[in-house]
C-alpha angles and dihedrals in degrees: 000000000000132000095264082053084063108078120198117245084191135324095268097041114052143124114245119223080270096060091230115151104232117209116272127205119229078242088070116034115093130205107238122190111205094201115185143109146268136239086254086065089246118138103248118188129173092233088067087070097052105155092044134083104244121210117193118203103202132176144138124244100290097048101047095102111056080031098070088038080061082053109054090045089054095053101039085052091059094023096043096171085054090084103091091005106132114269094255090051091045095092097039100052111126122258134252112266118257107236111243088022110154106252113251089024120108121261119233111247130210120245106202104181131186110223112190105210105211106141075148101076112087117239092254091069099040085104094058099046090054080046092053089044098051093052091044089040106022096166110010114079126243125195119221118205102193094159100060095242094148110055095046091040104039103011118241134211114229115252097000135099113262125197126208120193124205123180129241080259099058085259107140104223098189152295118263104195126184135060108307117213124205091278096045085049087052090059100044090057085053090050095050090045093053087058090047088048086050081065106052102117123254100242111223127201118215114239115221120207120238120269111259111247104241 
């Protein structure tokens, strides 16, 4: 992946070639809110996943592909007993711990989601592509961007698969575009687990005055 396959989020808030996550101010992070809606005709939105990292998987036509392949490496690295779950039980398999995690607390998961990016279907045909999705995706969710909401908010490279990283507070962290070999991949784990590290809890001791001397 070269430096043009790496689209700006925003100037402060960008993944280098590297694909190393620089260290970004309050001042300059910004909330984001990815509202759309499934193949099952539900309303979908990121916010709804506060807690979580969130991992969009977007592409246009010609990307969806390798795109969903993307996607399923993302969620079986972080979802390990999801490879040869059934296909009902794929999406719900428990995430991998966090190290240093407080014991009895929840673990962040990792919400790796497929976006379909096909503002170029006319309205009219909106039904049959959901029809077409849900044979092809009967259980697992897909999201449909009709609206192009993806390529002018978060930038988007044709016919690859674009992700797009939000923090377990709603803060988009950046967009990585291109293909993504093993050790890119590799990368990009490192990347989302980072985020899920940010969230583990200060754990604070109660302090106790001292008895008062009768």
């Amino acid at each position: 992946m070269n430096a043009a396959c790496v689209r700006r989020l925003f100037p402060a808030v960008a993944l280098s070639a590297a694909l190393l996550l620089p260290a970004v101010s309050r001042g300059q992070e910004r909330p984001v809110n990815v509202v759309m809606g499934d193949q099952f005709n539900n309303r979908v939105e990121t916010t709804q996943l506060r807690g979580d990292v969130v991992v969009l998987v977007y592409a246009g036509r010609h990307g969806a592909e390798a795109a969903m392949e993307l996607g399923r490496t993302l969620h079986t690295r972080f979802h390990p007993t999801a490879d040869g779950a059934e296909p009902k039980a794929w999406s719900t398999q428990p995430v991998v711990g966090v190290a240093g995690w407080p014991a009895g607390m929840p673990v962040p998961d990792v919400k790796v989601i497929p976006v379909a990016c096909v503002p170029e279907v006319p309205k009219a045909l909106h039904g049959m592509v959901r029809r077409r999705l849900k044979q092809e995706s009967p259980v697992v969710p897909v999201w449909l961007d009709f609206e192009d909401v993806m390529r002018p908010s978060f930038g988007m490279v044709a016919d690859e698969p674009n992700v797009l990283l939000i923090d377990t507070r709603g803060m988009a962290q950046g967009v990585i575009s291109g293909h993504l070999d093993q050790g890119k991949i590799d990368q990009v784990v490192a990347l989302i687990d980072d985020l899920r590290k940010r969230a583990i809890p200060e754990v604070r001791t109660a302090s106790f005055p001292a008895p008062v001397r009768q």
